[in-house]
C-alpha positions in Angstrom: 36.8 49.7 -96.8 34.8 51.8 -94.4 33.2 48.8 -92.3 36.9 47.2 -91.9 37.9 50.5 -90.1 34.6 50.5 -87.8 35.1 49.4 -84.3 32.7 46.4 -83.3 31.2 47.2 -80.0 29.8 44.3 -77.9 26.9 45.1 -75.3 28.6 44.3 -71.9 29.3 40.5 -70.7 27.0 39.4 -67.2 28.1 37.2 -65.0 24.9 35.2 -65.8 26.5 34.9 -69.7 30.0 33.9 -68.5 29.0 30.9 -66.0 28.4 27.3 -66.8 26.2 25.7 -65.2 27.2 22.1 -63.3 30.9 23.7 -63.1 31.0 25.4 -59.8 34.4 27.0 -61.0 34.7 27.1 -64.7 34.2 30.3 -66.5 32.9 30.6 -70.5 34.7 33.5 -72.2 32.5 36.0 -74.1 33.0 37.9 -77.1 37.2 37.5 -76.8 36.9 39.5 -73.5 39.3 37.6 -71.2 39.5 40.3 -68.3 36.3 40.3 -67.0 36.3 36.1 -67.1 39.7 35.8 -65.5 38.3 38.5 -62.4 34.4 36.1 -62.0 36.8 33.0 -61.9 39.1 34.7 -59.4 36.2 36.4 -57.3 34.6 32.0 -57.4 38.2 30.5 -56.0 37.9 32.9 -53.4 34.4 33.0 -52.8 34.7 29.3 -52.1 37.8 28.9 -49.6 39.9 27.2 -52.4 42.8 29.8 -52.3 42.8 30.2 -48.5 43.1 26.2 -48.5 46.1 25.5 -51.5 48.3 27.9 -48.6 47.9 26.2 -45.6 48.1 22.9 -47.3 51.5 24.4 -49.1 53.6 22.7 -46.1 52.8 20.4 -43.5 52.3 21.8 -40.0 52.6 19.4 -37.1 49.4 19.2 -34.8 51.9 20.3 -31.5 52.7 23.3 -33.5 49.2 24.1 -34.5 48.0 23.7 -31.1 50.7 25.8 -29.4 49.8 28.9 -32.2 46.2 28.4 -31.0 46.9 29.0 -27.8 49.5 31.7 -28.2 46.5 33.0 -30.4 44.1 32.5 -27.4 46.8 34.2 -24.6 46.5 37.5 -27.3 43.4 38.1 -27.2 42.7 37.3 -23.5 45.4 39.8 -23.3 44.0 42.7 -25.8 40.3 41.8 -24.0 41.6 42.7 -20.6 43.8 46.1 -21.4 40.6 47.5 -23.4 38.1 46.5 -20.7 39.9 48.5 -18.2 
């Protein structure tokens, strides 16, 4: 009865233990201990640009529009360059 009451402590989970290897973005689960999976795979998806990409693909921009922000973009910091270089 004394062992059930014991609290099992597990040495703590590397990022070496939790990936598998030939899955850029799949995470192996350790020892029941979700968080520290769930926070590698989320630290991967943005590591790699897939996050950053699934919002800008969300809705499709015309290529007008997306030239005229990059040039509003461009006037900005034109702008910016020449009040702080004064």
């Amino acid at each position: 009865m004394k062992d059930s009451n014991k609290k099992k402590f597990f040495k703590k989970v590397t990022k070496e233990d939790m990936e598998i290897y030939g899955h850029p973005f799949a995470v192996k689960v350790v020892n029941n201990q979700l968080d520290p999976a769930i926070k590698l795979w989320k630290r991967k998806l943005k590591e790699s640009g897939r996050i950053e990409e699934l919002k800008t693909r969300k809705e499709y921009i015309k290529p007008s529009t997306k030239k005229r922000k990059t040039k509003e973009q461009a006037k900005r910091s034109s702008e910016r360059k020449r009040m702080f270089d004064k």
